[in-house]
N, CA, C and O atoms as a DFTB+ gen file, in Angstrom:
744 C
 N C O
     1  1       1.958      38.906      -4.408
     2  2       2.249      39.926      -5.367
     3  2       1.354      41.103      -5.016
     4  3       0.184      40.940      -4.667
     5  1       1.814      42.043      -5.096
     6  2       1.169      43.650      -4.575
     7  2       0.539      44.034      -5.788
     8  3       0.946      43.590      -6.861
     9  1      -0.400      44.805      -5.716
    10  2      -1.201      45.464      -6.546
    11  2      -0.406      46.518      -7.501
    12  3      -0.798      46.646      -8.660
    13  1       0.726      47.288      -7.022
    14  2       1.606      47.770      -7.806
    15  2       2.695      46.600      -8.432
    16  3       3.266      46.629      -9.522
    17  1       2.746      45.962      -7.771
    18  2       3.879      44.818      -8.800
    19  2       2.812      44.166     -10.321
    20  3       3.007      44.019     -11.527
    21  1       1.943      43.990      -9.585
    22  2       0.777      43.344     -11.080
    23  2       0.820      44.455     -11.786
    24  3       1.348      44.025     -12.812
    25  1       0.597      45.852     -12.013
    26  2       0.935      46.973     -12.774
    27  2       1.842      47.098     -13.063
    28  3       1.780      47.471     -14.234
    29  1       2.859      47.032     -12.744
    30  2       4.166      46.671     -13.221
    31  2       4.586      46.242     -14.294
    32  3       5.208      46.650     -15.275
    33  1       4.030      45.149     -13.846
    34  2       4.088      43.348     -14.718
    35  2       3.615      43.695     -16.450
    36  3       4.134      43.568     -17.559
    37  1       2.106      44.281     -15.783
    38  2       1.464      44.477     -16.763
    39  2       2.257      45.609     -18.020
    40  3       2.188      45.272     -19.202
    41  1       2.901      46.781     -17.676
    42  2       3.238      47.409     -17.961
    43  2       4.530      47.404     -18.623
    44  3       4.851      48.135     -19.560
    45  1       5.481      46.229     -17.871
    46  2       6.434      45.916     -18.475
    47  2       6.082      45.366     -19.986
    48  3       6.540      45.859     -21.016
    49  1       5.082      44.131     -19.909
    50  2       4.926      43.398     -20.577
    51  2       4.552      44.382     -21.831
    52  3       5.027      44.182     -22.948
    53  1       3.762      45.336     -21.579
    54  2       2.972      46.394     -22.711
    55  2       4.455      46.708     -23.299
    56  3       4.716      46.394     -24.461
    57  1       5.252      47.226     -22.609
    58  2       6.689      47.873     -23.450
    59  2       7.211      47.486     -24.365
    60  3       7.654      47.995     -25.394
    61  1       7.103      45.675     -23.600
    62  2       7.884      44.736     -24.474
    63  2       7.088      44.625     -25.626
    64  3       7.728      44.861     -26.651
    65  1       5.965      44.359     -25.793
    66  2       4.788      44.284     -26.502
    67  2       5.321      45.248     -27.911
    68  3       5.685      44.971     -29.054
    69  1       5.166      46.324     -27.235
    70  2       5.268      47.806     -27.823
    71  2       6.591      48.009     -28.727
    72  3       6.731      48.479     -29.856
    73  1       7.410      47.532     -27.893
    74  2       9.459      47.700     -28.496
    75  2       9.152      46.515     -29.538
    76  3       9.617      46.733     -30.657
    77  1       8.521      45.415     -29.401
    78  2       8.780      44.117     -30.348
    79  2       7.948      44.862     -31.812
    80  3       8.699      45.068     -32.766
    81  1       6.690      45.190     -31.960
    82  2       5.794      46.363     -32.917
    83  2       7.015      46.715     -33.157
    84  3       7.704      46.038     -33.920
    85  1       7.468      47.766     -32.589
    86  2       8.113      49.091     -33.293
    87  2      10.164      48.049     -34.130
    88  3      10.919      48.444     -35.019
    89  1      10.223      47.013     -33.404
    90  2      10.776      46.280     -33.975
    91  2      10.321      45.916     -35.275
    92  3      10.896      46.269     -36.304
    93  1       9.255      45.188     -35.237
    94  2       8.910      44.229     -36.353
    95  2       8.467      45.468     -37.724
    96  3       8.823      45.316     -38.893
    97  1       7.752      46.480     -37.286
    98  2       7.926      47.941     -37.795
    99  2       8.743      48.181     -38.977
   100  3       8.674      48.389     -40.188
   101  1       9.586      48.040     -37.962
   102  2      11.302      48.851     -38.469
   103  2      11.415      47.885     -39.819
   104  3      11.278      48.367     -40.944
   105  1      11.723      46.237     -39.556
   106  2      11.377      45.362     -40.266
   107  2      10.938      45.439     -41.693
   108  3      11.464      45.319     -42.799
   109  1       9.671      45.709     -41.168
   110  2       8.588      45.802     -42.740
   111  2       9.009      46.965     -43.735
   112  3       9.348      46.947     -44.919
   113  1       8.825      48.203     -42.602
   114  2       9.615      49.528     -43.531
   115  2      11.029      49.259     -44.263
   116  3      11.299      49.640     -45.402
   117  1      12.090      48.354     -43.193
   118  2      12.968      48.131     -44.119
   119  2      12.853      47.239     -45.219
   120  3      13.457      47.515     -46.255
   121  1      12.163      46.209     -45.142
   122  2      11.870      44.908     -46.148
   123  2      11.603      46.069     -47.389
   124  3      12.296      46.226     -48.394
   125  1      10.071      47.017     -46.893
   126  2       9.345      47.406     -48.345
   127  2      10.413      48.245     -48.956
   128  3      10.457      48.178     -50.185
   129  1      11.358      49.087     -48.330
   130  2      12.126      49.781     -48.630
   131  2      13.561      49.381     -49.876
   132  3      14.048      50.018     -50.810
   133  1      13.866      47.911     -49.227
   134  2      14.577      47.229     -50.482
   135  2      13.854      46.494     -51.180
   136  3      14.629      46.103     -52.054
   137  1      12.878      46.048     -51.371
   138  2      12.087      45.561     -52.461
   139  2      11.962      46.326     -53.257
   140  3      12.150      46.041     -54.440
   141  1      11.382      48.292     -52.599
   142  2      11.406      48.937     -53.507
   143  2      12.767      49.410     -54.454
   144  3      12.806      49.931     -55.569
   145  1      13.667      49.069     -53.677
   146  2      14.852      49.381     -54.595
   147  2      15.618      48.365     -55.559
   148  3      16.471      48.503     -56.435
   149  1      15.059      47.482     -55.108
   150  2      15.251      46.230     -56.326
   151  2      14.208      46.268     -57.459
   152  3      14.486      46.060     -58.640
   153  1      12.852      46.583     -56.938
   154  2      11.946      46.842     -58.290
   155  2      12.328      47.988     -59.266
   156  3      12.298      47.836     -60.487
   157  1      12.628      48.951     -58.759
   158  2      13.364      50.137     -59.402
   159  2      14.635      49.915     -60.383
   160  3      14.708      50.369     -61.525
   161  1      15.579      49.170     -59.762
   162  2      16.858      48.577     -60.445
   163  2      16.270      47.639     -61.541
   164  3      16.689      47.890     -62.671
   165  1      15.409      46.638     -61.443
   166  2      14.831      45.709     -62.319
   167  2      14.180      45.751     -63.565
   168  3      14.215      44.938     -64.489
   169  1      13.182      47.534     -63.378
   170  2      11.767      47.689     -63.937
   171  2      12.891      48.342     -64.874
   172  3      12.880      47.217     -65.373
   173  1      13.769      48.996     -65.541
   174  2      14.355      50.217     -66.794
   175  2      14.789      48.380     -67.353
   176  3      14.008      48.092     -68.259
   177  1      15.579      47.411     -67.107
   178  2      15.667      46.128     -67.476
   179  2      14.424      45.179     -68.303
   180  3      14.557      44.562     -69.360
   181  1      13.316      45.285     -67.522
   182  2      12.282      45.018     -67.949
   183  2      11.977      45.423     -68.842
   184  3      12.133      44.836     -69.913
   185  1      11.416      46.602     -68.723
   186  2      11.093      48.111     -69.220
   187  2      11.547      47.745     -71.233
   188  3      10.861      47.720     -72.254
   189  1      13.290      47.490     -70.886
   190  2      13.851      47.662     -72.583
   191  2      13.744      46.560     -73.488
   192  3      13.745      46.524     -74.718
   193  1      13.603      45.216     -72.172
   194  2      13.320      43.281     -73.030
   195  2      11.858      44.461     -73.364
   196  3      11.965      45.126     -74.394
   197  1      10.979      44.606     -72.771
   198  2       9.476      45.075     -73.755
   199  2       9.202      45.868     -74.961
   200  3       8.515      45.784     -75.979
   201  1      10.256      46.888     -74.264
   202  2      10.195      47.700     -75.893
   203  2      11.411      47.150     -76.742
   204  3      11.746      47.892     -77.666
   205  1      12.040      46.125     -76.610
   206  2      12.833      45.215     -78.023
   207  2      11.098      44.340     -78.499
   208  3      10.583      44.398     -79.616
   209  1      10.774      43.922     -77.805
   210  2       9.827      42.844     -78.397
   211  2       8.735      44.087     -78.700
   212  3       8.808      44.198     -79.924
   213  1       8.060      44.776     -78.370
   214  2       7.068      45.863     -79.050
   215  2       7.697      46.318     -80.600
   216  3       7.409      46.270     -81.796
   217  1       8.514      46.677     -79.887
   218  2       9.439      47.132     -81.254
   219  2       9.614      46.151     -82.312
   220  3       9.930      46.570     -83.426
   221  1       9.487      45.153     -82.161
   222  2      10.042      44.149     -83.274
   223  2       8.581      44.090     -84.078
   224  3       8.468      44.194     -85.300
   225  1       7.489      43.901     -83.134
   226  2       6.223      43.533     -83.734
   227  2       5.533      44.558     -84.040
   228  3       4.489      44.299     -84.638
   229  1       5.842      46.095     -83.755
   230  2       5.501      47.289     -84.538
   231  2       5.949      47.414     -85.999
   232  3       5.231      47.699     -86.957
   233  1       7.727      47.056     -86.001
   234  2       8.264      46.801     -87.408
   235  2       7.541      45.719     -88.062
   236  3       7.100      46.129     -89.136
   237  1       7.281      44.660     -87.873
   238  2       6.327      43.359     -88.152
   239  2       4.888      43.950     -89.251
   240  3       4.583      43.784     -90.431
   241  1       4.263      44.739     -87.999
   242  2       3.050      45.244     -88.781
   243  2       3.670      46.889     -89.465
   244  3       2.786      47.539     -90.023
   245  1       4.322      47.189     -89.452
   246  2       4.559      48.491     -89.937
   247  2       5.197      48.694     -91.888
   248  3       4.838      49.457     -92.784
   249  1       6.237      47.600     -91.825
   250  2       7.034      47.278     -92.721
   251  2       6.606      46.633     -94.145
   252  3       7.327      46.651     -95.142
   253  1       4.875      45.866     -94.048
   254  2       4.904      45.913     -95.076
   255  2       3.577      47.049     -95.678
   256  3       2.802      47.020     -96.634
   257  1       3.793      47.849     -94.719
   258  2       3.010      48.879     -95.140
   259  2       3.639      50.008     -96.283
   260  3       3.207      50.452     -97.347
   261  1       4.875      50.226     -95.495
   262  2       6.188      50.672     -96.039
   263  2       6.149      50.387     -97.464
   264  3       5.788      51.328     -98.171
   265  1       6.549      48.896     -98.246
   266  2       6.548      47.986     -99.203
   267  2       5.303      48.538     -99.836
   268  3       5.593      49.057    -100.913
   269  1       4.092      48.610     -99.573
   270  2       2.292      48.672    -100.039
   271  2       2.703      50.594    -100.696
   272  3       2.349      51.207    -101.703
   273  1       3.395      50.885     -99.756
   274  2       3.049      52.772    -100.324
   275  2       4.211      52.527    -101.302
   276  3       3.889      52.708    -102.477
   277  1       5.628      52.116    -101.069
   278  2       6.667      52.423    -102.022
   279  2       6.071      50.911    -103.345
   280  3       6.770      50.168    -104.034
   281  1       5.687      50.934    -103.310
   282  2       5.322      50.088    -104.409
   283  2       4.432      50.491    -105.460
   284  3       4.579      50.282    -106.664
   285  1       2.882      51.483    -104.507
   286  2       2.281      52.142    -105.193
   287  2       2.886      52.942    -105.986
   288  3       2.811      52.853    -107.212
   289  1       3.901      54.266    -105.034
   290  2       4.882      55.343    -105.755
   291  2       5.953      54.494    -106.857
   292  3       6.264      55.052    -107.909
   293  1       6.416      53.283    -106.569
   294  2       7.211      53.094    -107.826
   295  2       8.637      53.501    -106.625
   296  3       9.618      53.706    -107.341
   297  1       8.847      53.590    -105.826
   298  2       9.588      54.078    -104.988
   299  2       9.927      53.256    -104.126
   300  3       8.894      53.012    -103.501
   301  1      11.202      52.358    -103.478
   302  2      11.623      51.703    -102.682
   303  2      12.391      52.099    -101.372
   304  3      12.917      51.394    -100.511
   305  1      12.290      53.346    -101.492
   306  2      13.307      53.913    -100.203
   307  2      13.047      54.031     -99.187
   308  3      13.835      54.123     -98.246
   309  1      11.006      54.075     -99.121
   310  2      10.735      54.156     -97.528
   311  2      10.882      52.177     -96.813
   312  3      11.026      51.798     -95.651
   313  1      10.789      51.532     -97.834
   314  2      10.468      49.986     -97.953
   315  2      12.358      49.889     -97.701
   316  3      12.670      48.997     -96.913
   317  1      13.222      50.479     -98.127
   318  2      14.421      50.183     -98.048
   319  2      15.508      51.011     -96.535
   320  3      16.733      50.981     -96.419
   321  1      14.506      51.649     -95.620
   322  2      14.784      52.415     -94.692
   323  2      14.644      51.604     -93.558
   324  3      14.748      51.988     -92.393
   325  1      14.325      50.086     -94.073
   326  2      14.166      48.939     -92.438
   327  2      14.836      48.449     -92.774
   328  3      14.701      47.299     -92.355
   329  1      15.931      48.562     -93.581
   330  2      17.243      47.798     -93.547
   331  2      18.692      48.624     -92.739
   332  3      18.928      49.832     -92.771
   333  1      19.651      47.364     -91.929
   334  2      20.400      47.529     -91.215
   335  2      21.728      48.124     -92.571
   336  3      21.550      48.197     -93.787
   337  1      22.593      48.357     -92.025
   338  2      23.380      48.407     -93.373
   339  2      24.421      46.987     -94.051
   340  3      24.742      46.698     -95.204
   341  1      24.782      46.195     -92.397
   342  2      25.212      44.739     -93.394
   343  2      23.578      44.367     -93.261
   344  3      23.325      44.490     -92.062
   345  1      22.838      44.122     -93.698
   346  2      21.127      42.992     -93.343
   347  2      21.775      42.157     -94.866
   348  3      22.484      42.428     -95.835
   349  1      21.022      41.042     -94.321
   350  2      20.756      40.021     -95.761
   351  2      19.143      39.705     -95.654
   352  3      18.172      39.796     -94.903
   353  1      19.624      39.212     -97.126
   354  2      17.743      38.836     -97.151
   355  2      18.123      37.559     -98.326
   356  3      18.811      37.753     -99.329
   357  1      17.673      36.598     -98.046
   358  2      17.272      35.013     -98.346
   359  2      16.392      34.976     -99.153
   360  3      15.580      35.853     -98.855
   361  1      16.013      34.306    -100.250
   362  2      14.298      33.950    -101.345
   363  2      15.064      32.612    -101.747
   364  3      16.250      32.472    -102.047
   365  1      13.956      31.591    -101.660
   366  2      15.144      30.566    -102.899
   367  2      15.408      30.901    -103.940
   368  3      14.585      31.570    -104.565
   369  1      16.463      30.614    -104.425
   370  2      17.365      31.208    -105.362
   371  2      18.274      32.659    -105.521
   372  3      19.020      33.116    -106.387
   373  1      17.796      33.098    -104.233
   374  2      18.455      34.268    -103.910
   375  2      19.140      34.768    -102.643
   376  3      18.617      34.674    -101.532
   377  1      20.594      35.418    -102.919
   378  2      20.865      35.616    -101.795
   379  2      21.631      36.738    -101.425
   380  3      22.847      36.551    -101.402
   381  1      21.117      38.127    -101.058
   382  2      21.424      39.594    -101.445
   383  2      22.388      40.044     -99.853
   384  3      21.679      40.257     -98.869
   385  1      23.821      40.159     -99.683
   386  2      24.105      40.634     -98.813
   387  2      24.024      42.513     -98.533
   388  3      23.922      43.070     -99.626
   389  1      24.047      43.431     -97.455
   390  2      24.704      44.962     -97.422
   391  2      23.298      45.151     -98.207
   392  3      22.611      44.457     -98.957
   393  1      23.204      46.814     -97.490
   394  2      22.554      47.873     -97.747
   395  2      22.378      47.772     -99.525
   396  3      21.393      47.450    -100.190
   397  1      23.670      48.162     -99.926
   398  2      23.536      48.304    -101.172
   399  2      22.665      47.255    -102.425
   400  3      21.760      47.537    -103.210
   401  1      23.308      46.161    -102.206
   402  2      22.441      44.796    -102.876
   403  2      21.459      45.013    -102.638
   404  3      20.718      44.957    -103.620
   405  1      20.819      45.361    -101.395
   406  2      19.586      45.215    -100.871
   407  2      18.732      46.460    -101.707
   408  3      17.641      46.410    -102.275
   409  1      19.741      47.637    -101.528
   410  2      18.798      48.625    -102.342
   411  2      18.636      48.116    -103.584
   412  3      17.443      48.057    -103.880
   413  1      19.493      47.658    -104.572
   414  2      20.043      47.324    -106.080
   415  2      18.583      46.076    -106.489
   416  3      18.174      45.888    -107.635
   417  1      18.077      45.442    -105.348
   418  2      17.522      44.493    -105.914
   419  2      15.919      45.176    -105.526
   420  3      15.036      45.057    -106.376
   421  1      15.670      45.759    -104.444
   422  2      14.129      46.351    -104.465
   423  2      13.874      47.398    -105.292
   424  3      12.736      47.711    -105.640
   425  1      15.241      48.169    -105.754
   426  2      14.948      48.410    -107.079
   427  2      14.268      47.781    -108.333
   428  3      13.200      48.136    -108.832
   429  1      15.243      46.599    -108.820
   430  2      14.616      45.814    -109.267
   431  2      13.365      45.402    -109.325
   432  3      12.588      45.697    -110.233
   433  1      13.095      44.669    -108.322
   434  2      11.604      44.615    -107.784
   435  2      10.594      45.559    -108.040
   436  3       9.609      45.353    -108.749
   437  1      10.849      46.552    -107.473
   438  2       9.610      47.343    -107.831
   439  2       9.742      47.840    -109.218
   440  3       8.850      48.539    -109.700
   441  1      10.585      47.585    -109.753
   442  2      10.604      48.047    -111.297
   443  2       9.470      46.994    -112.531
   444  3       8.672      47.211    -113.443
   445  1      10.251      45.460    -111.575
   446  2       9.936      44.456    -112.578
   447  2       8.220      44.295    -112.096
   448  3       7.299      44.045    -112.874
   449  1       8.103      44.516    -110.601
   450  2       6.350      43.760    -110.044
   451  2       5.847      44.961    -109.979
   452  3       6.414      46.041    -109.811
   453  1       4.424      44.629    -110.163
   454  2       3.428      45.537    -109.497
   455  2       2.378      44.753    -108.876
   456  3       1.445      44.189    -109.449
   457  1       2.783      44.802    -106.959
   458  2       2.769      43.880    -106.107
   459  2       1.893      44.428    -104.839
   460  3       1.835      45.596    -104.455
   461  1       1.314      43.440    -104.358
   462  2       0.889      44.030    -102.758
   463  2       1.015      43.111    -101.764
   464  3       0.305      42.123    -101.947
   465  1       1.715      43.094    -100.712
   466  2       1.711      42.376     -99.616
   467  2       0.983      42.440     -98.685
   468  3       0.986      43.447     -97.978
   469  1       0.154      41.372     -98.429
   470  2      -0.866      41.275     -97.319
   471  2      -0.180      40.134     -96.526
   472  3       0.310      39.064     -96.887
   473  1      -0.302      40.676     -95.441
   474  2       0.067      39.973     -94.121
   475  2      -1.167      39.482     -93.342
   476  3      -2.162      40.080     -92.935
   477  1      -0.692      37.930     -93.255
   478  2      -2.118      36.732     -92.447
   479  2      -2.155      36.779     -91.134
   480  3      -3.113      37.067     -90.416
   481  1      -0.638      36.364     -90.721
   482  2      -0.564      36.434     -89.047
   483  2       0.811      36.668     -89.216
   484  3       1.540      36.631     -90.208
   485  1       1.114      37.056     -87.370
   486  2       2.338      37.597     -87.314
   487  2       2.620      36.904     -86.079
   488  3       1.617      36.759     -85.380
   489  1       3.989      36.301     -85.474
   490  2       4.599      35.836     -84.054
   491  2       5.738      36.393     -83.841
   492  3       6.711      35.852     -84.367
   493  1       5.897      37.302     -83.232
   494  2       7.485      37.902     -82.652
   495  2       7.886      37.268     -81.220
   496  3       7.020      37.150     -80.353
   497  1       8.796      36.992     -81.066
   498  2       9.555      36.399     -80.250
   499  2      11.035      37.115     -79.353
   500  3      11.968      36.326     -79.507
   501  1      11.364      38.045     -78.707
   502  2      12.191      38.881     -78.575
   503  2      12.706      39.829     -80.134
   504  3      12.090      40.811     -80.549
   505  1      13.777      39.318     -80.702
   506  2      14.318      40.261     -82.305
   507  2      13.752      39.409     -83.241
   508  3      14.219      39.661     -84.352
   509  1      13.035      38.608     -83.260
   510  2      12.835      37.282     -84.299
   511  2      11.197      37.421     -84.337
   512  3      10.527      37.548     -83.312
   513  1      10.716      37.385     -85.501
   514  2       9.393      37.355     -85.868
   515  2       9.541      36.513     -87.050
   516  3      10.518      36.431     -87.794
   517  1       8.377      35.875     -87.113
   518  2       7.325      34.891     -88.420
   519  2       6.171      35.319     -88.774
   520  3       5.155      35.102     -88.114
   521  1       6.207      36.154     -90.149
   522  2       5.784      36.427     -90.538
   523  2       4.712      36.025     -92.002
   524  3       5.004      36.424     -93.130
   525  1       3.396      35.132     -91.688
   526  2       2.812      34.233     -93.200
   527  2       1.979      35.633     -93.811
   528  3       1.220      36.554     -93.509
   529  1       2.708      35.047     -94.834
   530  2       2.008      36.542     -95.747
   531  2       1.338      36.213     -97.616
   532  3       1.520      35.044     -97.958
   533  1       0.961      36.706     -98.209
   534  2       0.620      36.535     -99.642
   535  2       1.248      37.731    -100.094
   536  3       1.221      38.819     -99.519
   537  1       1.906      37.406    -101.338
   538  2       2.118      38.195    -102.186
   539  2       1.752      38.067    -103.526
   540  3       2.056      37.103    -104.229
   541  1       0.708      39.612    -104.099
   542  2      -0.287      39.184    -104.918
   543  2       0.629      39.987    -106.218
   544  3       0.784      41.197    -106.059
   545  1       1.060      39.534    -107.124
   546  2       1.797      40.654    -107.969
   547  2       1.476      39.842    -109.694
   548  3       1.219      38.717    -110.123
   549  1       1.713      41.372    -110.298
   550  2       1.689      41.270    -111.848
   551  2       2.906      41.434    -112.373
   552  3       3.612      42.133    -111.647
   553  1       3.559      40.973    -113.590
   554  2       5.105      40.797    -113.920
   555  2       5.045      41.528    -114.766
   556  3       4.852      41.080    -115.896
   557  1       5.175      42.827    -114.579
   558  2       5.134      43.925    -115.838
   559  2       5.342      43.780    -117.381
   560  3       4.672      44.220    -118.315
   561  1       6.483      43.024    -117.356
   562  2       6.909      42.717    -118.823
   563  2       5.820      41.881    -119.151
   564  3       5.088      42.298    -120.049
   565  1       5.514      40.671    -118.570
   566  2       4.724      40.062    -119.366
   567  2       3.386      40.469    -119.433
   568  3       2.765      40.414    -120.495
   569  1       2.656      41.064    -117.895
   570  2       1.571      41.472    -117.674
   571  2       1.136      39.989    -116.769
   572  3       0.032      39.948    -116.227
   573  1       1.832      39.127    -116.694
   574  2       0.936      37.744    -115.695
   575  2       0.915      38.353    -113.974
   576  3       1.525      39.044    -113.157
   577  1      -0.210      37.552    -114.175
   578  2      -0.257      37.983    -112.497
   579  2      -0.438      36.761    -111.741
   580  3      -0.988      35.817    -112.308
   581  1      -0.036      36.639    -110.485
   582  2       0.612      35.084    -110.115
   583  2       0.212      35.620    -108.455
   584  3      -0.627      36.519    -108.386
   585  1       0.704      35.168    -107.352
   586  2       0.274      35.073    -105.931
   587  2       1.240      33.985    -105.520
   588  3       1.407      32.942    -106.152
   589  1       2.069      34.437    -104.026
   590  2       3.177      33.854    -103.578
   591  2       2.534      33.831    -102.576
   592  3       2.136      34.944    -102.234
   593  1       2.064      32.457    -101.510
   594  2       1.746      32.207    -100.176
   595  2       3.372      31.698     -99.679
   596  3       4.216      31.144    -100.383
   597  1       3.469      32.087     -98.250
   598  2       5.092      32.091     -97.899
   599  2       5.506      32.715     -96.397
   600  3       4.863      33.585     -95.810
   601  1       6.267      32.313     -96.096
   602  2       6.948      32.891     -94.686
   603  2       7.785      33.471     -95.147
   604  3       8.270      33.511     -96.278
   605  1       8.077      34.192     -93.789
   606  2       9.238      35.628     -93.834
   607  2       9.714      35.101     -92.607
   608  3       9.153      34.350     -91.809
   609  1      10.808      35.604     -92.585
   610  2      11.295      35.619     -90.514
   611  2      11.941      36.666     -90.834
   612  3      12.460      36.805     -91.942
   613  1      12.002      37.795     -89.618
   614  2      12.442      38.501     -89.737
   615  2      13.511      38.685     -88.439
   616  3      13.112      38.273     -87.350
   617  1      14.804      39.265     -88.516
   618  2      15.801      38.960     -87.264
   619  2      15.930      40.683     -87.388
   620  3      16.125      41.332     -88.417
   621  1      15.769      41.146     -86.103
   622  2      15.896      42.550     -86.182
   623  2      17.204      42.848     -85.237
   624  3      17.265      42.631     -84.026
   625  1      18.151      43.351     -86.000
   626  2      19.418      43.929     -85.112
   627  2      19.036      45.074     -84.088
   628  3      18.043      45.798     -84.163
   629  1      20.153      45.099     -82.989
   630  2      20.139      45.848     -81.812
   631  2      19.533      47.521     -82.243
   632  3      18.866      48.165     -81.433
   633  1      19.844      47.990     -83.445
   634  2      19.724      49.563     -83.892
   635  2      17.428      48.991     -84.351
   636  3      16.601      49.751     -84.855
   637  1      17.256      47.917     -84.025
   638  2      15.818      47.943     -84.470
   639  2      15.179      48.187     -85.973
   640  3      13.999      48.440     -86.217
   641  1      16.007      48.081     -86.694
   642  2      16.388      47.781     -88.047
   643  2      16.480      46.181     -88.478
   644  3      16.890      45.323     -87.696
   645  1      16.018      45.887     -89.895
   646  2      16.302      44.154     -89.731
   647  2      17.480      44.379     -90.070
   648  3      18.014      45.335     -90.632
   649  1      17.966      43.108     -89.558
   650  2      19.632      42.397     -89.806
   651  2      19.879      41.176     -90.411
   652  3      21.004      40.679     -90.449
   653  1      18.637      40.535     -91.008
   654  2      18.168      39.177     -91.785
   655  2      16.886      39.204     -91.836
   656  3      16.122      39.469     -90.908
   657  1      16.493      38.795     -93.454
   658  2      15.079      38.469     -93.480
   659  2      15.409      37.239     -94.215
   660  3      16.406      37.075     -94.917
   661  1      14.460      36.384     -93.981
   662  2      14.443      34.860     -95.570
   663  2      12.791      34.850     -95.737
   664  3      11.857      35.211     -95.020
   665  1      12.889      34.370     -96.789
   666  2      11.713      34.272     -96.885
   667  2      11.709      32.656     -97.802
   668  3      12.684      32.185     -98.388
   669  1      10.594      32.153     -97.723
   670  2      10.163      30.951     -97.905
   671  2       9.139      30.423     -98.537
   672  3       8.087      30.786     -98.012
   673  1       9.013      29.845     -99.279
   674  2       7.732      29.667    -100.316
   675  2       8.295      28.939    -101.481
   676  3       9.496      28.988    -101.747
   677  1       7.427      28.260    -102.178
   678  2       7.487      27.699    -103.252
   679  2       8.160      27.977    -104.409
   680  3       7.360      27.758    -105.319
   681  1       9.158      28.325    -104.837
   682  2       9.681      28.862    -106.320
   683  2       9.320      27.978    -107.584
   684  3       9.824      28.456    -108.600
   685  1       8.801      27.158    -107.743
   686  2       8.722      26.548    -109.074
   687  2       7.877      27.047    -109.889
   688  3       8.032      27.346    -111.073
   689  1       6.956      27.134    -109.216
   690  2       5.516      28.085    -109.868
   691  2       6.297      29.367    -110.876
   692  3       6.227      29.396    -112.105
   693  1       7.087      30.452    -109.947
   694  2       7.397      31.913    -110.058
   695  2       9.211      31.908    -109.950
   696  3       9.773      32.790    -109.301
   697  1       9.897      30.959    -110.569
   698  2      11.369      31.204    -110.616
   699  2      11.361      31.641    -111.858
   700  3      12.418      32.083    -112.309
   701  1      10.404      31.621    -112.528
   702  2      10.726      32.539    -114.378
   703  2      10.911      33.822    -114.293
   704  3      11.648      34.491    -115.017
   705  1       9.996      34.339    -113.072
   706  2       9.799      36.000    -112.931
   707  2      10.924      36.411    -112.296
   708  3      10.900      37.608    -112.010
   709  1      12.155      35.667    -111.897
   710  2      13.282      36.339    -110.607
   711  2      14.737      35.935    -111.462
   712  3      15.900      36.181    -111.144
   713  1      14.279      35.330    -112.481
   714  2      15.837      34.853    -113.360
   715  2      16.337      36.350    -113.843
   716  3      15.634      37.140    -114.474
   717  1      17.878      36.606    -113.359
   718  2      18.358      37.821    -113.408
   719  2      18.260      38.830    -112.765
   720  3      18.775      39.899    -113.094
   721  1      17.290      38.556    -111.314
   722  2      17.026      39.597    -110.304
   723  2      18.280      39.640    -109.710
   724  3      18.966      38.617    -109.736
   725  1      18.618      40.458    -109.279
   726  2      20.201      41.072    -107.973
   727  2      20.323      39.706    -107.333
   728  3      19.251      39.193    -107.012
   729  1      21.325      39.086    -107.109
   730  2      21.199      38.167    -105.999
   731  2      20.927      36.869    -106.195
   732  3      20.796      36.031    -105.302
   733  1      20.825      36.655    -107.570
   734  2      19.822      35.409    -108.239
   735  2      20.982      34.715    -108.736
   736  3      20.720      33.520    -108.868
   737  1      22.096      34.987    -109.043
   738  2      23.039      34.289    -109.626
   739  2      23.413      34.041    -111.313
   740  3      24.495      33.713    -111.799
   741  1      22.012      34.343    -112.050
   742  2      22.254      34.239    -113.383
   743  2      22.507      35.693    -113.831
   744  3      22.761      35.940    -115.010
């Protein structure tokens, strides 16, 4: 082998060397290039599952704040502005379908209680939250004041508005104070 053929050799080999790089190159730039366009397509997807679940657990802590001011005012409309327009809402012994019922009975409510809701803990789950809360209230007419420990769940429709609430707790204690409320059946 000649001293120019070993340069050669060598030189070939560098090319190949060199073309396989600018191959494997090409490669990577293309790989990162559709990854990046699949993360892009993925992340506005992502992006809206987060703000449904933010959103649910902002309404969570927001809503019975809502309830705390329109309760002070004697006023139910900012407390009645997280309702969907069909929403239901569940209590034992009660069962209020539509906007309207719904307004007709927190009327009620804030007419008959003078109430405050404190919230213990909260778990949201995509539109679905559990909510353990106390409700500390006085029964105007009579003047008694009583305390409801109890769950809520709350199901929040696509507009981020609820679309079902129930709530859960003991009625035997406090079914005297709700006989004849909207929804109650008597």
């Amino acid at each position: 082998m000649s001293k120019d053929t070993g340069v050669m050799l060598i030189d070939t080999q560098i090319d190949i060397a060199m073309n396989q790089k600018k191959i494997s190159c090409k490669f990577v730039v293309s790989g990162l290039f559709v990854a990046f366009a699949l993360t892009t397509q993925m992340l506005p997807h992502a992006n809206a599952a987060g703000s449904v679940a933010m959103q649910a657990e902002s309404l969570m802590k927001l809503a019975p704040q809502a309830y705390n001011m329109g309760m002070r005012n004697g006023n139910p409309e900012k407390w009645n502005q997280y309702f969907e327009s069909k929403s239901r809402r569940t209590a034992p012994g009660l069962v209020i379908s539509g906007a309207d019922q719904i307004h007709a009975y927190y009327k009620w409510e804030f007419e008959t209680f003078k109430a405050k809701w404190n919230t213990k803990r909260v778990t949201v789950k995509d539109l679905v939250g559990a909510m353990e809360y106390e409700w500390v209230a006085t029964h105007k007419p009579t003047g008694e004041k009583f305390t409801i420990n109890g769950v809520a769940i709350f199901e929040l429709g696509m507009s981020g508005k609820v679309l079902n609430m129930d709530f859960y707790y003991d009625s035997a204690p406090v079914s005297k104070y709700f006989e004849g409320a909207p929804g109650s059946g008597n």
